[in-house]
C-alpha positions in Angstrom: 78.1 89.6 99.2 78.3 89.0 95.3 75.0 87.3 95.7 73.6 90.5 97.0 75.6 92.9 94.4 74.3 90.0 91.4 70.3 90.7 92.9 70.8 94.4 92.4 72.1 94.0 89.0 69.6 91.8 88.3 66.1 93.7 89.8 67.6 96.7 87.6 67.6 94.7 84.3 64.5 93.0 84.3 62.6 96.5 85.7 64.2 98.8 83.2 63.3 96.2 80.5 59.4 96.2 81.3 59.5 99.6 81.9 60.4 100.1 78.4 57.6 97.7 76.9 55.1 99.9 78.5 56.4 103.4 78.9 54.2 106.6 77.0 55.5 109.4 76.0 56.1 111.8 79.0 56.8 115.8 79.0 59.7 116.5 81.5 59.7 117.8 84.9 59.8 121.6 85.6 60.3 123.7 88.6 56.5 123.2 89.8 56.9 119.7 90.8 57.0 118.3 93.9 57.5 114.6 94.5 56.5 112.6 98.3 57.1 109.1 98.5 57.5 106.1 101.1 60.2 104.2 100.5 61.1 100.2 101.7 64.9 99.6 101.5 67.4 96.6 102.3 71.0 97.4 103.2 74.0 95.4 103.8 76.1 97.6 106.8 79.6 95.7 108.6 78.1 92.4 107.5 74.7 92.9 108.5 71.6 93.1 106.6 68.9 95.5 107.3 65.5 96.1 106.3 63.9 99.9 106.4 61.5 102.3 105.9 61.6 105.6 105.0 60.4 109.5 103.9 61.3 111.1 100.8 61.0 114.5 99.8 62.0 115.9 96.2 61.4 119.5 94.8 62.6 120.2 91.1 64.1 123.2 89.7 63.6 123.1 86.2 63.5 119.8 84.2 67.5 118.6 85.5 67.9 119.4 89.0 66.3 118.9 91.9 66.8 119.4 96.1 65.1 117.5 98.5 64.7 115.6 102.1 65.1 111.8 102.9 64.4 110.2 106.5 64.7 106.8 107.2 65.0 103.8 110.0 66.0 100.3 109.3 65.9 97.2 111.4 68.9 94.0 111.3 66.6 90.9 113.2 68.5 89.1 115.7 71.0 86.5 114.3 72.7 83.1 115.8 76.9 82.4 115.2 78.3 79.6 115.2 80.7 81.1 118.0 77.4 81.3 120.3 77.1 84.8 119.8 74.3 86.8 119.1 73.5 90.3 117.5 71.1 92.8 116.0 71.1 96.0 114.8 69.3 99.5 114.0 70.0 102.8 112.2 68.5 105.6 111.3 69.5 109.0 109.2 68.5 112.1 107.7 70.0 113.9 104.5 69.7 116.0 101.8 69.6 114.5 98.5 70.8 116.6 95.0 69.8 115.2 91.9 71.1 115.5 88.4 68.8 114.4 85.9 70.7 114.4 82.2 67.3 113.6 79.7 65.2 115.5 82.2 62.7 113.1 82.5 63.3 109.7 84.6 67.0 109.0 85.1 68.8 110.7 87.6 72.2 110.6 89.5 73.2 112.4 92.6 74.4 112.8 95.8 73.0 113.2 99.2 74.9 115.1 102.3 73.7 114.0 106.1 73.9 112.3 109.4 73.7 108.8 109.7 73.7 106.5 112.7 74.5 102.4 113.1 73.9 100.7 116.5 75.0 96.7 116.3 74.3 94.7 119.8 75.8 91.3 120.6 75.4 88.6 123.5 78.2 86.0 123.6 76.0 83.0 125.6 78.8 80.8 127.1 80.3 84.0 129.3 77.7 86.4 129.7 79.0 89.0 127.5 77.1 92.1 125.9 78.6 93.8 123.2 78.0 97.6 121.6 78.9 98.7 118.4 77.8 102.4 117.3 78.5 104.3 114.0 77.8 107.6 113.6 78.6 110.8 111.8 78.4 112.7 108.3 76.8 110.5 105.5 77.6 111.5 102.2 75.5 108.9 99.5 75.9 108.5 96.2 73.4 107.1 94.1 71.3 106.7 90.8 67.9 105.3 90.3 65.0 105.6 87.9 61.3 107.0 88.0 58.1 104.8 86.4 55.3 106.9 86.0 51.3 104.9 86.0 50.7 107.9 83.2 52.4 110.8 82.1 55.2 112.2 84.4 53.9 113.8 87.3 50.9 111.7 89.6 51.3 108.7 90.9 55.1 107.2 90.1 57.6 104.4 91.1 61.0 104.8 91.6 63.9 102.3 92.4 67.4 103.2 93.0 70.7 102.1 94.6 73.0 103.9 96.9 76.6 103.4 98.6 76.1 105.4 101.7 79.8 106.3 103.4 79.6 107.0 107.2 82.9 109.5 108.3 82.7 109.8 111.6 82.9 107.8 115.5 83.4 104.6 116.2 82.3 103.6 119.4 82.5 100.2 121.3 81.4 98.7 125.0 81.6 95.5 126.3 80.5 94.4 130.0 80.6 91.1 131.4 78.7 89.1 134.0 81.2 90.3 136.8 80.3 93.7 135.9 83.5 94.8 134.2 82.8 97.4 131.2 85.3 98.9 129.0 84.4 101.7 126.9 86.9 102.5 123.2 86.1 105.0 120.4 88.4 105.5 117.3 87.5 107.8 113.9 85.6 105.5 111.3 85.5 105.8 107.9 82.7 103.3 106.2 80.5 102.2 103.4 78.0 100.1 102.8 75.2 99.0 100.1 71.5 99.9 99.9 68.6 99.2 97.5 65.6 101.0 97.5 62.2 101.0 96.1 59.2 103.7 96.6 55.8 104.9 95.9 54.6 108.4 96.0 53.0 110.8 94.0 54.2 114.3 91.8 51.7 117.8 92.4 
């Protein structure tokens, strides 16, 4: 985990810095502007790490605000435990992203409001057990990032930003065995989790 919080840390540093060797001047963003971008993320969720893809949307009113529209779906591959156990993982969301930009131009803060889902499945080998875990309910996500534009703002751009998505919601877990016993619990969840993102998309 504080190998994974150290990477973010990190890839922000040494991006920022070359941006900064290499950035022109730029006007700032006005209510015009739209902004569509594919997005590739990895995200640690309940000790699992996922790797995603996703949709962004982004429409600016004036030069410090914008609204927008985020989909995504991630993937955790199958992984081995030393108990003999086995599990995977996939989720998937939708949310509505605001965005505070305070110099207008390329930095931005924010918040995004949504519903996100978590489905973990598990095998234990030596008694022929499957296992369920879902997530699911409200999302609310902070987060901050930055824009890189290829020439002056607007076009073509990249942007990279981390999130801490919180999941309030339902807990849900089955388990069956190979006698054909199931057993079915759900409690309220509160959750959180860390994501890092990076996209490419282009501003008309």
């Amino acid at each position: 985990m504080n190998r994974l919080i150290g990477f973010f840390i990190l890839f922000f540093l040494i991006i920022t810095f070359a941006h900064g060797q290499v950035e022109q001047p730029a006007k700032t963003a006005d209510i015009k502007n739209n902004w569509i971008s594919g997005e590739i993320f990895s995200s640690y969720v309940y000790s699992d790490f996922f790797l995603g893809a996703g949709i962004k949307y982004e429409r600016m009113f004036g030069n410090k605000i914008s609204l927008g529209t985020n989909f995504y779906w991630g993937w955790s591959p199958l992984r081995h435990y030393s108990d003999k156990t086995e599990w995977s993982g996939i989720k998937f969301g939708i949310d509505i992203p605001f965005r505070y930009y305070p110099w207008g131009k390329k930095f931005f803060i924010g918040t995004a409001l949504g519903f996100g889902y978590n489905k973990h499945t598990g095998n234990e080998v030596s008694f022929y057990r499957e296992y369920e875990k879902v997530y699911y309910g409200l999302s609310i996500t902070p987060e901050l990032g930055w824009k890189f534009y290829f020439r002056n703002t607007g076009g073509f751009f990249l942007q990279s930003g981390l999130a801490v998505p919180n999941l309030i919601g339902k807990e849900i877990r089955r388990e069956k065995d190979s006698s054909g016993y199931s057993e079915n619990n759900w409690r309220g969840y509160l959750g959180w989790n860390l994501a890092l993102n990076i996209c490419i998309g282009y501003a008309f």
